[in-house]
N, C-alpha and C positions, 0 to 999 in steps of 0.2 A: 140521328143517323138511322137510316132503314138496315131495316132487319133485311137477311139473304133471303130470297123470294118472294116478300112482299111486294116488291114492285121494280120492275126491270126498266130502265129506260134503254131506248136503243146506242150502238157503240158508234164512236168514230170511225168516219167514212176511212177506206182504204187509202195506200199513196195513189198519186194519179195516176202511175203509170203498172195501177194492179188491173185486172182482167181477171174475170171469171166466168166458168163455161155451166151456164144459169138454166136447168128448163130447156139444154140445147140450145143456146144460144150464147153469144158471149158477152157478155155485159161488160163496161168502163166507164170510166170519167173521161171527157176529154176537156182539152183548153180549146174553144173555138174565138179564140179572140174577145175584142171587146164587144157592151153588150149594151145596148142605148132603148130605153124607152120612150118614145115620142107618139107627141099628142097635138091635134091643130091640125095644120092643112097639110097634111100625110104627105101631099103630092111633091111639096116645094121641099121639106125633109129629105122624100126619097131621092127625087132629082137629087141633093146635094149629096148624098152618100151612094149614088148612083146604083139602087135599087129599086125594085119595082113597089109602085103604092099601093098595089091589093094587096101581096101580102099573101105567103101562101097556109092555110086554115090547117085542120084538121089531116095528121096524115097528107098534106099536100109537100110534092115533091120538090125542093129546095136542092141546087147543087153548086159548087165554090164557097168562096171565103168569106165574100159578102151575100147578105138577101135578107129581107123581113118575113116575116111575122104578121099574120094579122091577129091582133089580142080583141079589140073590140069595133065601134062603127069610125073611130076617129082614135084609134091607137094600134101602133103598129110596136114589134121589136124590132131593131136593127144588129144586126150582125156584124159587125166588121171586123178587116181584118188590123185596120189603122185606130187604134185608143184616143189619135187625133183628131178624129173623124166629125165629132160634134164636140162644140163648148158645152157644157150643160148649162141649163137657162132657160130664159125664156129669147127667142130670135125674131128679127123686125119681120122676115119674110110669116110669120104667123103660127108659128110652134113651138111647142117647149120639150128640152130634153133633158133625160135624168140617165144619170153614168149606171145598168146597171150591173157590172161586170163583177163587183165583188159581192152581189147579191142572190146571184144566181151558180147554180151548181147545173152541169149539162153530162148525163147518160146518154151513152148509146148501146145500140141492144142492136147487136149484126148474127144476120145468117138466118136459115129459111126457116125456126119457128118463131122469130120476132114478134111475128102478126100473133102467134098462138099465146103469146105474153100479154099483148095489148089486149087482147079479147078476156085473155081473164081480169085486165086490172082495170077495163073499163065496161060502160053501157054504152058503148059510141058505136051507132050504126056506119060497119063499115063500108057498105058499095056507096053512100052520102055521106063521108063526116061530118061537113060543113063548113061554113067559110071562118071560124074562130080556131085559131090553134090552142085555143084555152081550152081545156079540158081537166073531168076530174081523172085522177087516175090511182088506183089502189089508196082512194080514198084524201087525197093529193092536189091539190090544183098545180097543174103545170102547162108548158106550152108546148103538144105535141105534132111533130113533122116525120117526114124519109127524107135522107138523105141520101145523096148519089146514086143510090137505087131502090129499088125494091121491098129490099129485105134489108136496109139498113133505115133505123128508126131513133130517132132521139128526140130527148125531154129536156126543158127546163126546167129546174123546181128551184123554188126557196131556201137557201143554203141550208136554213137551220132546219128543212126539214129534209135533206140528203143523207142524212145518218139512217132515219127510220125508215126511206124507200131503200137504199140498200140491205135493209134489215130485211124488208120486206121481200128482195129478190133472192135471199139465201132461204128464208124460208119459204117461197116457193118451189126453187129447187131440190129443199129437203118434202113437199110435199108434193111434186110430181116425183121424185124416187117411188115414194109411198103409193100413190097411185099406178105407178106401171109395175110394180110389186103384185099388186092385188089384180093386174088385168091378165099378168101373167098367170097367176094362180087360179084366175077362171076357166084358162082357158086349155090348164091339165087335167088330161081325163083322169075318172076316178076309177 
């Protein structure tokens, strides 16, 4: 058994329907349905769960129930809003897919400093992210998009590593406290 403060791991994510007002902004889990990784001829995939085959990259604007993902040159994610959407397998027309709905955990982070979260948890230039939604992110690999608009941003990450990016969103919000504490303080005359 470890000793108290030798070594912290992070705690279980919140229920799904917690909210938090993070950095100015509000952080959640949400349920966007099922979640299908597909590999092979993207095109004949997309057709069949009747999304587009590029796939939108980096911060690329995504809006409804269904849409992909582009992950790599010949891997897309699929979104849907049907679990029946694809068999997982391998399919004659030339692709293979894997269920990933219980493997994945999905953040969204709405309202106008969104972007000023992304800027700190990643290096991704943002007037070009690029055509990969795969990025790192507070040190993270996830699959990062907007949705329905602007200032609404959501991630994919690795269930078992959803505990320590929520970890990591509260204590960002306990260190921008900290810093607009001290910008305050600079800027009272003496």
């Amino acid at each position: 058994m470890l000793k108290p403060g030798v070594m912290q791991l992070w705690g279980p994510l919140p229920t799904e329907d917690y909210r938090a007002e993070i950095a100015g902004a509000v952080v959640r889990t949400v349920d966007v349905g099922a979640q299908f990784m597909v590999s092979g001829a993207l095109d004949k995939a997309a057709s069949a769960a009747g999304v587009c085959c590029e796939g939108a990259g980096a911060l690329g604007l995504v809006t409804g129930a269904c849409f992909s993902l582009r992950l790599a040159r010949e891997r897309l994610l699929i979104v849907s809003d049907n679990e029946e959407a694809f068999a997982p397998g391998w399919h004659d027309d030339g692709y293979a897919v894997t269920s990933m709905s219980g493997a994945l955990v999905v953040f969204e982070i709405a309202g106008q400093s969104a972007i000023e979260i992304v800027k700190r948890a990643t290096a991704l230039p943002l007037r070009e992210p690029g055509r990969s939604a795969a990025v790192s992110f507070a040190g993270a690999n996830v699959y990062l998009y907007r949705f329905g608009d602007e200032s609404t941003i959501r991630l994919h990450i690795d269930r078992g590593l959803a505990g320590y990016l929520w970890q990591w969103f509260e204590e960002l919000d306990r260190l921008t406290a900290v810093e607009e504490g001290r910008a305050q303080e600079s800027l009272r005359p003496e």
